[in-house]
VMD Tcl script that builds the backbone (N, CA, C; Angstrom):
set m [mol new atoms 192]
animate dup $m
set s [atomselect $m all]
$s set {name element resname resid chain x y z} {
  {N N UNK 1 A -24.326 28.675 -2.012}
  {CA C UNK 1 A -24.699 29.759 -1.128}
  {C C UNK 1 A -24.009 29.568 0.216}
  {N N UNK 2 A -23.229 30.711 0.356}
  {CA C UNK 2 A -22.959 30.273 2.134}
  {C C UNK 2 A -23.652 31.181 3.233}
  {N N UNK 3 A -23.431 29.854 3.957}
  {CA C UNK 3 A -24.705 30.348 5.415}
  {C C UNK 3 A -24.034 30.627 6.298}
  {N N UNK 4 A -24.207 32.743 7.044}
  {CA C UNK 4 A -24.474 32.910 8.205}
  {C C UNK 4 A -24.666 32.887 9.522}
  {N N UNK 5 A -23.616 32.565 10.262}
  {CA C UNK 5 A -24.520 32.023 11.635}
  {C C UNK 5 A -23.833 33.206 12.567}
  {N N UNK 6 A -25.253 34.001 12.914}
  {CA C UNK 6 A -25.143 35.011 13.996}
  {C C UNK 6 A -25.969 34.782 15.667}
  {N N UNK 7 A -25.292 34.528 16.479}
  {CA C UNK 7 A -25.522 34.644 17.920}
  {C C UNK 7 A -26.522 35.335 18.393}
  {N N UNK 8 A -27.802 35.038 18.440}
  {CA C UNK 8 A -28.462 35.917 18.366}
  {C C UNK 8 A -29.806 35.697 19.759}
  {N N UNK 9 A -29.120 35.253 20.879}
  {CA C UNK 9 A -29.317 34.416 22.074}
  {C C UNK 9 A -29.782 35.533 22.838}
  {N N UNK 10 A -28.863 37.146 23.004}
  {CA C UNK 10 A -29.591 37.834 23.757}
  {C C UNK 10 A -30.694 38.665 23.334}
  {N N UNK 11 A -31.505 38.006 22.586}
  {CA C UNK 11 A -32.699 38.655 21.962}
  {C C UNK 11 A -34.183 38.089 22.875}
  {N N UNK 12 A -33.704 37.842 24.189}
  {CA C UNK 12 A -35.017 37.578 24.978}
  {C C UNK 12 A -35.477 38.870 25.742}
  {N N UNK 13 A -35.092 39.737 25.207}
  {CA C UNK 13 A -35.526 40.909 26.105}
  {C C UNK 13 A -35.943 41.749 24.897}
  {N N UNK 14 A -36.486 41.080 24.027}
  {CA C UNK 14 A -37.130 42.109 22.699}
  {C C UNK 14 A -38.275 41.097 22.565}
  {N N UNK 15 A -38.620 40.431 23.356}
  {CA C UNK 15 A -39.738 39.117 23.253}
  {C C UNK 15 A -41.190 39.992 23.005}
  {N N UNK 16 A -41.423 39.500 21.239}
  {CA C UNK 16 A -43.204 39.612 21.079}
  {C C UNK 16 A -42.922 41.035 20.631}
  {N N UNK 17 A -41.836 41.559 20.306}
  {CA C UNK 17 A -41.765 42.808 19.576}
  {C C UNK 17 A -40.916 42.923 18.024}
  {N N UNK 18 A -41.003 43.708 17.400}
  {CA C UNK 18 A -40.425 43.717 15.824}
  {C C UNK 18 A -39.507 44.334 15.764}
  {N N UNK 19 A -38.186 44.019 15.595}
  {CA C UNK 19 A -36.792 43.734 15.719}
  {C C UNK 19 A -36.392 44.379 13.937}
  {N N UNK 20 A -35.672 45.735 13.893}
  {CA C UNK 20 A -34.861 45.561 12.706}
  {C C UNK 20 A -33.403 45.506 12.537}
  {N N UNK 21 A -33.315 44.628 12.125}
  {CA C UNK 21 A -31.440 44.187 12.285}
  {C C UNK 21 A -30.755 44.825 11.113}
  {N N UNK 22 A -29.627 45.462 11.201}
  {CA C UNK 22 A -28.541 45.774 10.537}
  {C C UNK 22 A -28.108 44.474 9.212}
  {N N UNK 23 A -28.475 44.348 7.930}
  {CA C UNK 23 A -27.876 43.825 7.229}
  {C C UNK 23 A -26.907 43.180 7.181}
  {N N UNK 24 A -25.700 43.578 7.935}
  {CA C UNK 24 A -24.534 43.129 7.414}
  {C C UNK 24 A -23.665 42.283 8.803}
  {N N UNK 25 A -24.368 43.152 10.202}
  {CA C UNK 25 A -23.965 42.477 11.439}
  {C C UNK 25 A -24.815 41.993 12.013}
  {N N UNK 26 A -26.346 41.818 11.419}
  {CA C UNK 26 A -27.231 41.001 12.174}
  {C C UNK 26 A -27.612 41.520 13.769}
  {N N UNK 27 A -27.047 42.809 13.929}
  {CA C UNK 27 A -27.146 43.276 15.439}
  {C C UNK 27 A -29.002 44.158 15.497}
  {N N UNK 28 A -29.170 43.996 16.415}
  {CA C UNK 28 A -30.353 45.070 16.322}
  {C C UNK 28 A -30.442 46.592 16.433}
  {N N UNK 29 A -30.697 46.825 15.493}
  {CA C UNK 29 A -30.916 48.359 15.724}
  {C C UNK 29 A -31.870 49.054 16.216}
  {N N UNK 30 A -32.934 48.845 16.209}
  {CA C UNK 30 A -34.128 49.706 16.954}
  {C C UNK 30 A -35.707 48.327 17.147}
  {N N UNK 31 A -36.153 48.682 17.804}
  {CA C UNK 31 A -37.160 47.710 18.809}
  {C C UNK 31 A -38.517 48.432 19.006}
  {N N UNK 32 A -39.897 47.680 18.455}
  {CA C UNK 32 A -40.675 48.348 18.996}
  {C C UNK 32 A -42.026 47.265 18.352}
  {N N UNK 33 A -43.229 47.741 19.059}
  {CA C UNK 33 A -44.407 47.100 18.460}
  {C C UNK 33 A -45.505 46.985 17.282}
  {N N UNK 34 A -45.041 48.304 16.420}
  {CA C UNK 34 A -45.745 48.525 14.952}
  {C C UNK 34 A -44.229 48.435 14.164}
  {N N UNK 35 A -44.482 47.235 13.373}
  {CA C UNK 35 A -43.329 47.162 12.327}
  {C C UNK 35 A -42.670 48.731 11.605}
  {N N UNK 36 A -44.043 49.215 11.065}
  {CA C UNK 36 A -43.759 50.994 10.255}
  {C C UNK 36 A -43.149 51.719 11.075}
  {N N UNK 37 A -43.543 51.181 12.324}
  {CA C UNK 37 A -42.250 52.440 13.368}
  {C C UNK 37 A -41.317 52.599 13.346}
  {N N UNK 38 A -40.814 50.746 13.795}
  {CA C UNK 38 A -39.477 50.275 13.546}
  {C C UNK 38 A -38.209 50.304 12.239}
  {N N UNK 39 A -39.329 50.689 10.931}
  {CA C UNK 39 A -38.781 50.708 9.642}
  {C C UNK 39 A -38.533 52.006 9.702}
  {N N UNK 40 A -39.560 53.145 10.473}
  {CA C UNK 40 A -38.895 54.291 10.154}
  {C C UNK 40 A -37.911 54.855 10.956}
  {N N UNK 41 A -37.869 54.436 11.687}
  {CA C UNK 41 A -36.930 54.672 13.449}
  {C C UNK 41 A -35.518 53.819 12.488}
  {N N UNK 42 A -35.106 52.976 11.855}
  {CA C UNK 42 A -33.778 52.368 11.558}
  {C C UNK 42 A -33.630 53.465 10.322}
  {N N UNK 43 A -34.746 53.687 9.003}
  {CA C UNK 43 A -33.901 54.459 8.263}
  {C C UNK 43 A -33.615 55.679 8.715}
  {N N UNK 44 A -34.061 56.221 9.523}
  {CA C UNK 44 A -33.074 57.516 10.483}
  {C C UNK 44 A -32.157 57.274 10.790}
  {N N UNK 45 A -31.694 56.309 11.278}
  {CA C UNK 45 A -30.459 55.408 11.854}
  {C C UNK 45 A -29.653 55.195 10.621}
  {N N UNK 46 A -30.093 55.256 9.271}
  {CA C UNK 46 A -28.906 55.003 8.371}
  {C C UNK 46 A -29.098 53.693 7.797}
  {N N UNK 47 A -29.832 53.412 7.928}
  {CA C UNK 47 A -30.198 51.600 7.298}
  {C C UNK 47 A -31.645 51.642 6.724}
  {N N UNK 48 A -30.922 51.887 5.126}
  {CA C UNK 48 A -32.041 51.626 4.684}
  {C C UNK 48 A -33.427 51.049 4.092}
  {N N UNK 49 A -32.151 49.457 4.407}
  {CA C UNK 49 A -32.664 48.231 4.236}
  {C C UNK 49 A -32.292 47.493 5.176}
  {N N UNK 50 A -33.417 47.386 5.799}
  {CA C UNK 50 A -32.908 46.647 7.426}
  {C C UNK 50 A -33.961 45.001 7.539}
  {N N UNK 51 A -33.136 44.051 7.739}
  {CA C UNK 51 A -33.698 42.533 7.857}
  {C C UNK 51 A -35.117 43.202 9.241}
  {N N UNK 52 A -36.162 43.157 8.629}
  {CA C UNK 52 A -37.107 43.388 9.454}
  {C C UNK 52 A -37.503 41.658 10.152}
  {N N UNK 53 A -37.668 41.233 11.515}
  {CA C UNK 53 A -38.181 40.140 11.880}
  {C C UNK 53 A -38.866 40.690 13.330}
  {N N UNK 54 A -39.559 39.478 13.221}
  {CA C UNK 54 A -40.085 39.459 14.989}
  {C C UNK 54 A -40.116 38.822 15.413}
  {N N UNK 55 A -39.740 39.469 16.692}
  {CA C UNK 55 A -38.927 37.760 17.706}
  {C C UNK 55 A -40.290 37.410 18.522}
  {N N UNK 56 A -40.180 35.969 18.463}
  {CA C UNK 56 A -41.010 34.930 19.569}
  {C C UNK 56 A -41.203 35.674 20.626}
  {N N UNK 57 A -42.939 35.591 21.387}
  {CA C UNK 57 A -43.371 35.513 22.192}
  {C C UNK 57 A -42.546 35.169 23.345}
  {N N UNK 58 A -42.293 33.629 23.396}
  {CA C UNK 58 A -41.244 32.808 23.931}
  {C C UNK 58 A -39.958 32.614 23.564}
  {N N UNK 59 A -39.150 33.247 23.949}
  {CA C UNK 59 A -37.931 32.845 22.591}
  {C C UNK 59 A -37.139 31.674 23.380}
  {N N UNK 60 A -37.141 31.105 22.326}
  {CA C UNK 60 A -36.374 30.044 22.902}
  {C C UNK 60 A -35.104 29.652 21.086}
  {N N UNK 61 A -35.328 28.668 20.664}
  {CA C UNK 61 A -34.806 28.247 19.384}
  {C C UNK 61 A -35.729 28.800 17.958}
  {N N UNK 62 A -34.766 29.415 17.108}
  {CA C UNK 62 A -35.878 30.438 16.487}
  {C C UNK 62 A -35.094 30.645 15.273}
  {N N UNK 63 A -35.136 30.045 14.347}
  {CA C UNK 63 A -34.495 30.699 12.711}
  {C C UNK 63 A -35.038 31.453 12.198}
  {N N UNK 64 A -33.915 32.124 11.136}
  {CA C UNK 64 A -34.707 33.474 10.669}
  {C C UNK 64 A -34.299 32.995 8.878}
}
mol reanalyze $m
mol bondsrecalc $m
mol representation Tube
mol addrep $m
């Protein structure tokens, strides 16, 4: 299996909210505080399978 490694450092300004990232560039696409929002707010956006996560309270060092 090969592993991924996406930069994903300026994600302190989405702190304690649910983040759905683009599949393929790991970038974020839409931001908000009820996951179902966020899932429906990206497949409008065209992604219909979007890496759903949520970023730390604190973000500091954080795997996904």
């Amino acid at each position: 299996m090969k592993v991924k490694i996406f930069d994903q450092s300026g994600l302190g300004k989405y702190s304690n909210k649910w983040l759905a990232l683009d599949p393929v560039s790991m970038q974020v696409i839409v931001s908000g505080n009820k996951v179902g929002d966020v899932l429906n707010r990206a497949k409008k956006e065209g992604i219909e399978r979007p890496v759903l996560t949520r970023a730390p309270k604190n973000y500091e060092a954080y795997i996904l």
